[in-house]
ZAROZA-755419 format. One line per 4 residues: number of its first residue (from 0); their letters; for each residue x, y negated, z negated of C-alpha. Coordinates in Angstrom, 2 decimals, decimal comma, padded with zeros to 5 digits, always signed. Each point is the difference from the previous one (the first is absolute). Example, Ala and Ser with C-alpha at 12.3 -4.5 7.8 and 13.67 -1.06 7.14 Angstrom:
REM ZAROZA-755419
0 = as = +012,30/+004,50/-007,80 | +001,37/-003,44/+000,66
//
This chain:
REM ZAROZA-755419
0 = xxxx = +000,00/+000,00/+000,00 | +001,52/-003,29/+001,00 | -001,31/-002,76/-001,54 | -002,04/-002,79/+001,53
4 = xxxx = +001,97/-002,30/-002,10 | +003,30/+001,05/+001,18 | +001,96/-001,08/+003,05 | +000,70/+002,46/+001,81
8 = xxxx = +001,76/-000,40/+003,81 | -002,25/+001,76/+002,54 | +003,43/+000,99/+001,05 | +001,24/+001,62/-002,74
12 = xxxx = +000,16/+004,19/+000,70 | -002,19/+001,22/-003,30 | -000,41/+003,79/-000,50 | -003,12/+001,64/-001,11
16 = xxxx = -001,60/-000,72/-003,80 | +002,13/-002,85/-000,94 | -001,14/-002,17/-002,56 | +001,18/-003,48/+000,23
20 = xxxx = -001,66/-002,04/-003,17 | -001,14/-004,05/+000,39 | +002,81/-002,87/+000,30 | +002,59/+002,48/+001,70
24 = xxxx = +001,47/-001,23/+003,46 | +001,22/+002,79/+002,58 | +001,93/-001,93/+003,32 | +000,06/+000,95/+003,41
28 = xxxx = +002,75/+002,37/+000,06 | -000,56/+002,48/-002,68 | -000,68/+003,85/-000,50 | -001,59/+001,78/-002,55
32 = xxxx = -000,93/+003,40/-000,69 | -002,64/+002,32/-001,12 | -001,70/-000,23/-003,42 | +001,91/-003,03/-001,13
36 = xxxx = -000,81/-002,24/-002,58 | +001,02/-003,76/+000,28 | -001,29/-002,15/-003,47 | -001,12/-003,66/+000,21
40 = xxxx = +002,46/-002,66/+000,18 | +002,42/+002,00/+002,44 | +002,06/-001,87/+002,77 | +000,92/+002,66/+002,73
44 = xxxx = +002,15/-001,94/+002,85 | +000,99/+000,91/+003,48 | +002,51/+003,51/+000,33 | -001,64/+001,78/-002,93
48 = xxxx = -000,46/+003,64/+000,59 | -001,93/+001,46/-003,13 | -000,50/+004,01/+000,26 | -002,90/+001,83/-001,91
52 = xxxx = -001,53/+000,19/-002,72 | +001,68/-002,65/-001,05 | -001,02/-002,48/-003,27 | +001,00/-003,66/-000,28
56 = xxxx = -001,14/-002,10/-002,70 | -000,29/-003,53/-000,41 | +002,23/-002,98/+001,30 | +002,18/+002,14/+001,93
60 = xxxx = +001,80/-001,66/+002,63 | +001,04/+002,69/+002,61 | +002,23/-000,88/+003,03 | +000,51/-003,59/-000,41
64 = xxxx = +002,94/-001,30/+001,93 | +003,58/+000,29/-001,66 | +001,22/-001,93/-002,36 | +003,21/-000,18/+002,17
68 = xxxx = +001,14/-003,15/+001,69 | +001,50/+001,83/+002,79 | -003,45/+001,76/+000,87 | -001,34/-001,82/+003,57
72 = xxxx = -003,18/+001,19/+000,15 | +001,08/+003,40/+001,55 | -003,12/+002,29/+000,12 | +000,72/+002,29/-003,02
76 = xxxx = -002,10/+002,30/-002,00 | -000,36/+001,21/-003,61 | -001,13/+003,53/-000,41 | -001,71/+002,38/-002,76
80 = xxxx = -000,20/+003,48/-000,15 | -003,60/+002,39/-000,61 | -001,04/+000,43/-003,82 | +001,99/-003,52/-001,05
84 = xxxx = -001,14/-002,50/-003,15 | +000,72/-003,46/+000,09 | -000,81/-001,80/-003,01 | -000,82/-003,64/-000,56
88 = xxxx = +001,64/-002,86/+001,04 | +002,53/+002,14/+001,96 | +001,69/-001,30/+003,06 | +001,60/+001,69/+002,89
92 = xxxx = +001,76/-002,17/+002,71 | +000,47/+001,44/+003,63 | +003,37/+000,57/+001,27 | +002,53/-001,92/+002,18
96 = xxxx = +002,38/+000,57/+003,18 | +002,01/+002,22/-002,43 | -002,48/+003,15/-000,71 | -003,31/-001,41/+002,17
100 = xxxx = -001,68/+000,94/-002,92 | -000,66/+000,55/-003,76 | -001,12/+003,36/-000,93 | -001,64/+001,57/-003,19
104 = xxxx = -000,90/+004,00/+000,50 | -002,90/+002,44/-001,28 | -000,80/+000,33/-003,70 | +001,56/-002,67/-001,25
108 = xxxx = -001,20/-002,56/-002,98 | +001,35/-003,73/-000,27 | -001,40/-001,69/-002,96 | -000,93/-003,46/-000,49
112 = xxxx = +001,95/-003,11/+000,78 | +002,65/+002,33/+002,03 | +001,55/-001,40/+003,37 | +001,45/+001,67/+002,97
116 = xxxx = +002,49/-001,94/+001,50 | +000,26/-000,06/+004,04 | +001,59/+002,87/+001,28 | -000,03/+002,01/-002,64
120 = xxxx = -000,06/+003,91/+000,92 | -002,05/+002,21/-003,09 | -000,66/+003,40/+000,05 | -003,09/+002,08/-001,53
124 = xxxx = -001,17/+000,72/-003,17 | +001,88/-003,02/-001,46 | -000,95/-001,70/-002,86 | +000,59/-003,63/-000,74
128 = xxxx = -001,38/-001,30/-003,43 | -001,36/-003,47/-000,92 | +002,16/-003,46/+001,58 | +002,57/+002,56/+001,96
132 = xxxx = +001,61/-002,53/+002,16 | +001,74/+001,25/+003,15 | +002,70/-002,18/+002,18 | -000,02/+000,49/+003,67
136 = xxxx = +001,63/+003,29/+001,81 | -000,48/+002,05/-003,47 | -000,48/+003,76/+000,89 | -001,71/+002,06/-002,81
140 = xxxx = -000,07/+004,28/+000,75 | -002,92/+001,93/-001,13 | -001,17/+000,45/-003,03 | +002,33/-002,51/-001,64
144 = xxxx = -001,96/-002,32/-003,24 | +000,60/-003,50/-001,07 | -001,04/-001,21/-003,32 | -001,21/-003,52/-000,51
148 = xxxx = +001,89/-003,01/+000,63 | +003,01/+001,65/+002,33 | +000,98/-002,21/+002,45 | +002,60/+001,58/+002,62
152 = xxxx = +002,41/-001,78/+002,41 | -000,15/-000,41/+003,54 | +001,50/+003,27/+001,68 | -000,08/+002,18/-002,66
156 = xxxx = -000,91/+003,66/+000,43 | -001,52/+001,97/-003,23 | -000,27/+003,71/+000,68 | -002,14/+002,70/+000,19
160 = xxxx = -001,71/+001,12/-003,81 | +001,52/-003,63/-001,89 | -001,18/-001,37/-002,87 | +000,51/-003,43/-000,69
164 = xxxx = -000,11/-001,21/-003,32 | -002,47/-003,25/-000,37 | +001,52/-002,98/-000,49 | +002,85/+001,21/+002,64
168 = xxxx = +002,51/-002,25/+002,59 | +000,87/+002,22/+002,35 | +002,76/-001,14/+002,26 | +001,74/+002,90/+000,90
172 = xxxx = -001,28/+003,42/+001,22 | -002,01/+002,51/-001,66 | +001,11/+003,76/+000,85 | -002,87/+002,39/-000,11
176 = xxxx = -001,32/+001,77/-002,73 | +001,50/-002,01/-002,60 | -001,39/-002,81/-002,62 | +001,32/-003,16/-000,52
180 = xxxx = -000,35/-003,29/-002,45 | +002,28/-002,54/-002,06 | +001,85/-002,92/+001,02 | +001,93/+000,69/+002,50
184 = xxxx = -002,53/+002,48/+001,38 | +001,83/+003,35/-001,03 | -000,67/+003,37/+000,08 | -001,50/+002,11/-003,07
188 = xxxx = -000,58/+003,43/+001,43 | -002,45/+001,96/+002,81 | -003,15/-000,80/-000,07 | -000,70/+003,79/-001,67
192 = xxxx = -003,93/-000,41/-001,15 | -000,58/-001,19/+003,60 | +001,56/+002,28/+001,98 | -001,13/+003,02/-002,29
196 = xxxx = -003,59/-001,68/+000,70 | +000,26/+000,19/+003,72 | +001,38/+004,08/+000,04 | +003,65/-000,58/-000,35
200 = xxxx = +001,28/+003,63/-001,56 | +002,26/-000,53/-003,04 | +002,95/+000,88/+002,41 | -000,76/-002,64/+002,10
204 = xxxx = +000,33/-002,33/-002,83 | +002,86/+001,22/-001,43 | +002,02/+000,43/+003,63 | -001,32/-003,69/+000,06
208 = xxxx = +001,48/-001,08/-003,46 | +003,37/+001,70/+000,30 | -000,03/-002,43/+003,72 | -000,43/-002,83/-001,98
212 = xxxx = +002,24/+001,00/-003,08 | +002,80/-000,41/+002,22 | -000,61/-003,31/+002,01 | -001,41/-001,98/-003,53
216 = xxxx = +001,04/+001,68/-003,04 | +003,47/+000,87/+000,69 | +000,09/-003,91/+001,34 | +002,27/+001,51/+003,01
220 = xxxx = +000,31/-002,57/+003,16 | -002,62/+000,70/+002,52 | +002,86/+001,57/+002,14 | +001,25/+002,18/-002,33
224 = xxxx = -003,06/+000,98/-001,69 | -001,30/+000,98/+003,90 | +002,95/+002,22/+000,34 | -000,51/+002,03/-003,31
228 = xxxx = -003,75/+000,25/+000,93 | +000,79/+001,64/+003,33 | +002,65/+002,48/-002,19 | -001,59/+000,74/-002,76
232 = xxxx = -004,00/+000,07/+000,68 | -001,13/+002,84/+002,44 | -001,77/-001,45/+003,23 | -003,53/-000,34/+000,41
236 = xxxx = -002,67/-002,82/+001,58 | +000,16/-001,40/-003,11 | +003,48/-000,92/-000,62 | -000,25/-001,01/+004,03
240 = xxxx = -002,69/-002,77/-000,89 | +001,71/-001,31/-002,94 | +003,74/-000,19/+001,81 | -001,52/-001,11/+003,25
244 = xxxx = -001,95/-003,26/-002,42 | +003,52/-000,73/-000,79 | +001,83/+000,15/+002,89 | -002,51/-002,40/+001,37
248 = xxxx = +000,50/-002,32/-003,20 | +001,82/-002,49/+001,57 | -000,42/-002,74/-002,53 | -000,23/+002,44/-003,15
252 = xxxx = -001,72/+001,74/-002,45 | -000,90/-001,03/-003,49 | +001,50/+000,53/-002,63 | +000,98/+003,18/-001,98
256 = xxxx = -000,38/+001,38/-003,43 | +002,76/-001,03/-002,83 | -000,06/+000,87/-003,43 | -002,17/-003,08/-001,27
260 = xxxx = -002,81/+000,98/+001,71 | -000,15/+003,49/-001,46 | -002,04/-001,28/-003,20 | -002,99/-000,55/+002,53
264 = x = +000,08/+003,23/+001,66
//
């Protein structure tokens, strides 16, 4: 049901039983899916692709032009996946010459007063909590969660399975399946109630843990500590997606463990 006090472009492309609620506006070129829900209040701009069964609440802004003074007016887009809440007040700005677009997959939940920065490349089943605030060309792997109140750097890459501790800067990457907090953003473990959650077998976690034993705890350089992990921990996809995260860490990882932190472990 579309509502006759909503402004809907006649040509926007809206799937079948979509409720759009009074005092939204939908421009001209704009998809949405099946079964989606769009609140009052909502601004949804040219380039936004919105999948199904989708749920956005009120005051989101979704594909409003970057916040980038480089962006020309390029014909960009900002996408969402199937099965994806966006809470209120979110924004989500479409992408620039870089990436052509800003993308947010399936499943996924941002929370209130969180922005997506232009560009930005998220996977699915992410979860961002309240006031997450992401710079431009961030890239975010599935299943990864930030508290409330991170705010991440331009560029940065958090990993597949992260936890972010709220209250976080992150600056420098995130390698997957690990947590992180403090200032500087450091690391305080794998993310073990998570990845037990989503089937990972207790070997998996500890083949994980004995990965990251090596490049944080024993505080070897990244070089080094790569070298021992390729010597001393038997091959397997996951020790591939962990060393192949750092190899393409070109401007670094946070920080590791050292004995101060231990008292919050």
């Amino acid at each position: 049901m579309i509502s006759p006090l909503a402004v809907v472009s006649p040509k926007a492309k809206i799937g079948n039983n979509v409720t759009i609620e009074p005092f939204t506006m939908v421009y001209d070129d704009v998809v949405i899916g099946d079964n989606t829900w769009i609140a009052s209040n909502v601004t949804i701009y040219d380039g936004a692709r919105i999948g199904s069964n989708c749920r956005i609440f009120p005051g989101a802004v979704i594909s409003a032009i970057p916040q980038d003074l480089k962006y020309k007016g390029e014909q960009t887009t900002a996408e969402i996946g199937d099965n994806t809440t966006i809470r209120e007040f979110v924004t989500m700005n479409k992408g620039t010459t870089d990436k052509m677009k800003t993308t947010l997959g399936s499943n996924c939940l941002v929370m209130a007063y969180a922005h997506i920065a232009h560009d930005c490349q998220l996977g699915n089943h992410i979860i961002m909590a309240n006031n997450v605030t992401l710079a431009g060309h961030v890239l975010i792997d599935d299943w990864a969660i930030l508290e409330g109140l991170v705010a991440v750097q331009q560029f940065v890459h958090i990993g597949a399975h992260s936890f972010i501790a709220g209250g976080s800067l992150v600056r420098k990457n995130v390698p997957p399946f690990t947590k992180a907090a403090r200032e500087p953003l450091s690391y305080i473990g794998i993310n073990n109630i998570g990845l037990r959650r989503r089937g990972f077998s207790n070997e998996d976690v500890n083949h994980i843990q004995d990965i990251y034993r090596i490049l944080f705890v024993q505080n070897s350089n990244v070089k080094k500590a790569l070298a021992e992990i390729e010597k001393e921990i038997p091959e397997s996809a996951l020790r591939s997606q962990i060393v192949e995260f750092i190899h393409n860490s070109p401007k670094g990882l946070m920080r590791g463990f050292t004995p101060s932190d231990s008292d919050d472990e």
